[in-house]
C-alpha positions, 0 to 999 in steps of 0.5 A: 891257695897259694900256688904251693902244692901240699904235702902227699902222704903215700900209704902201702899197706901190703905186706907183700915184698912184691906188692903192685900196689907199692910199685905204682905209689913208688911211681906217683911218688916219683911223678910228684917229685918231679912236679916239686910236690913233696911227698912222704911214703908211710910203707907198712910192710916196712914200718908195721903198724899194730892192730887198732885198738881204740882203747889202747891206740892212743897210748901206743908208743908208735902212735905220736909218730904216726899222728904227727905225720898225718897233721903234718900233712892236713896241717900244712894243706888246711893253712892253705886254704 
């Protein structure tokens, strides 16, 4: 590795407006800023996310969005190594 730190995909998955879950990735997120590794905060409640389907995902509008951000990620840390 480099010494360049790789990209944090941060998923919160509740769809609680007061999840606890999403308050304590808002302050990793916050941690990791700080310690200039760039993050990304993917929050479902805010950017829902149909059931998967396996038939029928891969052709969902919201999924070349969705696959993009992943890669992105595994991407840039893969180059890395």
């Amino acid at each position: 590795m480099n010494g360049t730190p790789p990209h944090v995909l941060l998923v919160s998955g509740s769809p609680s407006a007061k999840s606890s879950l999403r308050e304590v990735l808002r302050e990793v997120e916050r941690q990791l800023a700080e310690a200039n590794v760039p993050t990304d905060f993917l929050d479902l409640a805010a950017e829902p996310l149909p059931a998967f389907n396996p038939d029928t995902t891969c052709n969902a509008p919201h999924y070349a969005a969705l696959k993009a951000r992943v890669e992105r990620r595994s991407e840039e840390h893969t180059s890395e190594l």
